[in-house]
C-alpha positions as CSV (number, residue, x, y, z in Angstrom):
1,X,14.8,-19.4,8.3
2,X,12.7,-20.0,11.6
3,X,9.2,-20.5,11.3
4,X,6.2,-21.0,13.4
5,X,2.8,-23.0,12.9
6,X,0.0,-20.7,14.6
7,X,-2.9,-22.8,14.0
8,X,-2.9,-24.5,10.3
9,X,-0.6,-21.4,9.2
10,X,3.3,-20.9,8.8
11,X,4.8,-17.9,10.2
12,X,8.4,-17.7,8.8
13,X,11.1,-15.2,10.5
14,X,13.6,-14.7,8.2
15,X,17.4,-13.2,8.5
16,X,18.5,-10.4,6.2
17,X,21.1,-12.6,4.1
18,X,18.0,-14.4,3.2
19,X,15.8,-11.5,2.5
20,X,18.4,-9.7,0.4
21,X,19.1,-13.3,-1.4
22,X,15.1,-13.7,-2.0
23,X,14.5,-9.7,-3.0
24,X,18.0,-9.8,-5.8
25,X,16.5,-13.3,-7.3
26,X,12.7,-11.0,-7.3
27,X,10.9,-14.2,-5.4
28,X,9.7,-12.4,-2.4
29,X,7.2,-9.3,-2.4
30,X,8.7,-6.8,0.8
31,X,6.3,-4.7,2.2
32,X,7.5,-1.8,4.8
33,X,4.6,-1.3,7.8
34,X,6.6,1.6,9.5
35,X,5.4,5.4,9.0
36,X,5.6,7.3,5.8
37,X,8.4,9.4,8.0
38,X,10.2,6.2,8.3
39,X,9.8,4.8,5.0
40,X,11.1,8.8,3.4
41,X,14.1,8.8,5.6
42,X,15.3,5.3,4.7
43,X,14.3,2.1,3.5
44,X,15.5,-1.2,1.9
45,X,15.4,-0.7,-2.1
46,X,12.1,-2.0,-3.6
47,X,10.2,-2.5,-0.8
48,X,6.9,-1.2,-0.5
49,X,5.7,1.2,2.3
50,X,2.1,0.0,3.6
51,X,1.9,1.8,7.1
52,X,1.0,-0.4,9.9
53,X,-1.4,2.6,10.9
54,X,-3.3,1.7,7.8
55,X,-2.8,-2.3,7.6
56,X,-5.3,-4.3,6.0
57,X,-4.2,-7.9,5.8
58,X,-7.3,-8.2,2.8
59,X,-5.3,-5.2,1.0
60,X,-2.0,-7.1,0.5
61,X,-1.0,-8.5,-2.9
62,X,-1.8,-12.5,-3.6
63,X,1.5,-14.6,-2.8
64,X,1.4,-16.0,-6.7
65,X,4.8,-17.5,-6.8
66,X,6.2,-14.9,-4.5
67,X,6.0,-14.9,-0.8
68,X,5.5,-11.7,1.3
69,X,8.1,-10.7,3.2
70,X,7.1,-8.1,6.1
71,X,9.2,-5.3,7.7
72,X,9.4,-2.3,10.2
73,X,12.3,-0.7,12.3
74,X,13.0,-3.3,15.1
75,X,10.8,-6.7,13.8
76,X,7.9,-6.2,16.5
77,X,5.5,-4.7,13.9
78,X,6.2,-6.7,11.5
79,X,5.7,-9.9,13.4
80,X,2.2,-8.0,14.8
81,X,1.1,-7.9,11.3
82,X,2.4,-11.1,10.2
83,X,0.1,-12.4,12.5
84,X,-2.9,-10.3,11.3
85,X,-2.6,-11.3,8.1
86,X,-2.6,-14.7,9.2
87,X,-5.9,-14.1,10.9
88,X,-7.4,-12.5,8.1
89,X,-6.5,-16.2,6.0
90,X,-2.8,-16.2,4.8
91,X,-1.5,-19.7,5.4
92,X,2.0,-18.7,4.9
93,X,3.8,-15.0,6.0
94,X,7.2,-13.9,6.6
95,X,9.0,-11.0,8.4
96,X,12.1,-9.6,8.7
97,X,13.8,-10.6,11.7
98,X,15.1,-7.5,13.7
99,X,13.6,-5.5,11.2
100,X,15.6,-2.5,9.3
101,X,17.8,-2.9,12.3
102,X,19.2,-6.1,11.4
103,X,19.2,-5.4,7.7
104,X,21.9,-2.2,8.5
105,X,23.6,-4.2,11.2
106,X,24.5,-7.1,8.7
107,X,25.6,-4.0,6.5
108,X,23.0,-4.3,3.6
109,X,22.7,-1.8,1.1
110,X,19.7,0.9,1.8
111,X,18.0,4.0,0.5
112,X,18.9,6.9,3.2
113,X,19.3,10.8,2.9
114,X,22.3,12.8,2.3
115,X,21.5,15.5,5.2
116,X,23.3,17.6,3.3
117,X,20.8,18.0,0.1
118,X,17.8,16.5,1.7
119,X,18.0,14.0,-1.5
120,X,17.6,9.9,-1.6
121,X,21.2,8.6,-2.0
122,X,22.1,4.8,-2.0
123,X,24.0,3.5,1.2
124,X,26.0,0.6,0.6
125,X,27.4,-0.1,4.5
126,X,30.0,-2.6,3.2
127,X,28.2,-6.0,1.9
């Protein structure tokens, strides 16, 4: 895990092996900012969808004994809100590193839709 100090904050970037180590062993919370669209089509099991569109860094869950772990399609809004959140008085906040990108390029399992019946179907891309 990288990580950042942006004033007397942490900012922590993490890689996908790490999230999917942290989410399996239920110590991080993952929170989804992309759009509702997004989050419907596909999206890492268990994480919650709180649209970017809609953030409010006051509105996320207390870190009490698990750190929050941010997300969106490509890792640039994620880190934007990372950093909100920081302003709005989290000392410590994490995000995804490349985003949902990363997470199916290093061929984690997903939630995605079979095309065929418009239903949720679990994609496990080889890990």
């Amino acid at each position: 895990m990288d990580s950042e100090k942006i004033g007397s904050a942490t900012f922590e970037r993490w890689t996908p092996e790490e999230v999917a180590t942290a989410l399996e062993a239920r110590e991080i919370v993952l929170i989804d900012v992309r759009t509702p669209q997004e989050f419907g089509l596909e999206r890492i099991e268990g994480a919650l969808n709180f649209p970017m569109a809609y953030f409010d860094a006051t509105a996320l869950p207390p870190q009490q004994g698990r750190r929050l772990v941010l997300h969106c399609g490509s890792g640039l809004r994620s880190e934007r809100m990372g950093k909100i959140a920081i302003e709005a008085g989290f000392d410590v906040i994490a995000h995804l590193e490349g985003g949902f990108q990363a997470w199916k390029d290093a061929k984690k399992p997903y939630i995605g839709t079979d095309f065929a019946s418009g239903e949720p179907k679990r994609m496990n891309t080889g890990n």
